[in-house]
C-alpha positions in Angstrom: 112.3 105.8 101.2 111.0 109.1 98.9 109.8 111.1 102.5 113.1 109.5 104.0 115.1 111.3 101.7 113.4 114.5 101.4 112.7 115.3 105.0 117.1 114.8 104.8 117.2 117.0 102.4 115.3 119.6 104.1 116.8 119.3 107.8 113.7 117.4 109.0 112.0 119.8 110.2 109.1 120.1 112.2 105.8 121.6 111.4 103.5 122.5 114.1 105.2 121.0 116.7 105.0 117.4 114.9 108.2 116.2 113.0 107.7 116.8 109.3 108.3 113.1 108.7 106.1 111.6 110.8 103.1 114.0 109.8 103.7 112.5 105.9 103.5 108.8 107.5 100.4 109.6 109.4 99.1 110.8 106.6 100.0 108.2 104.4 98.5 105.5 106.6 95.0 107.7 107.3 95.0 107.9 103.8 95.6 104.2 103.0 98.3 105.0 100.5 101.0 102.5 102.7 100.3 100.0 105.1 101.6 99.1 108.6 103.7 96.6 106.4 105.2 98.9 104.0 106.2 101.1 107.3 107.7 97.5 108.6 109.8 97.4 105.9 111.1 100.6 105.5 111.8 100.6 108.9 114.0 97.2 109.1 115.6 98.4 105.5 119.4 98.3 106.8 120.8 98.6 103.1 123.4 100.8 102.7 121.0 102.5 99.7 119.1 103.8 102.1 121.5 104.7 105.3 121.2 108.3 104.4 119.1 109.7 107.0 117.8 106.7 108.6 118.8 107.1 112.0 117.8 110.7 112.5 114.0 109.5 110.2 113.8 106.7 112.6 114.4 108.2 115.9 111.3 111.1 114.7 109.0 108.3 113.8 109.5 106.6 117.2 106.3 107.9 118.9 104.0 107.1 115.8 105.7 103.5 115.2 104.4 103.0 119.0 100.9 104.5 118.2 101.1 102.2 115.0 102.0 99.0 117.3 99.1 100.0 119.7 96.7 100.5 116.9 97.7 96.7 115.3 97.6 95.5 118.8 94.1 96.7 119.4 92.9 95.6 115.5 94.1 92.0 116.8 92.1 92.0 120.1 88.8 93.3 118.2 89.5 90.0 116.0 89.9 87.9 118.7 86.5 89.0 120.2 84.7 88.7 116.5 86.2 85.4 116.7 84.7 85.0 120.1 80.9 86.1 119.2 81.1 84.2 116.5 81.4 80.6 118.1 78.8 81.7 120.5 
């Protein structure tokens, strides 16, 4: 809710071609300092606490949410086949 706020705060801008707020949530998950489940949250957080910049935060952190999705996706195939070697 912190980069929420401040990306606000400074127009959310982008850097590089990337939107400021999605580089910081990259970074925080390459970094392990959030999770995909922390990014769950924050994203389904419909308090009126938070409203302030939600929308426009939300619609710049479409394309990594997807990439997010796909990464889970292919984490639970990669199980599935472990799963698989492992019974045979």
């Amino acid at each position: 809710w912190g980069i929420q706020k401040y990306c606000d705060s400074q127009g959310f801008p982008k850097v590089k071609d990337e939107y400021l707020i999605q580089a910081m949530f990259r970074a925080m998950y390459k970094y392990d300092l959030a999770d995909d489940e922390t990014f769950a949250e924050w994203k389904e957080d419909e308090s009126g606490e938070h409203e302030v910049g939600k929308v426009k935060a939300i619609i710049q952190t479409m394309e990594w949410f997807a990439w997010l999705d796909e990464s889970d996706e292919e984490d639970d195939d990669e199980g599935e086949l472990e799963e698989y070697d492992d019974e045979y």
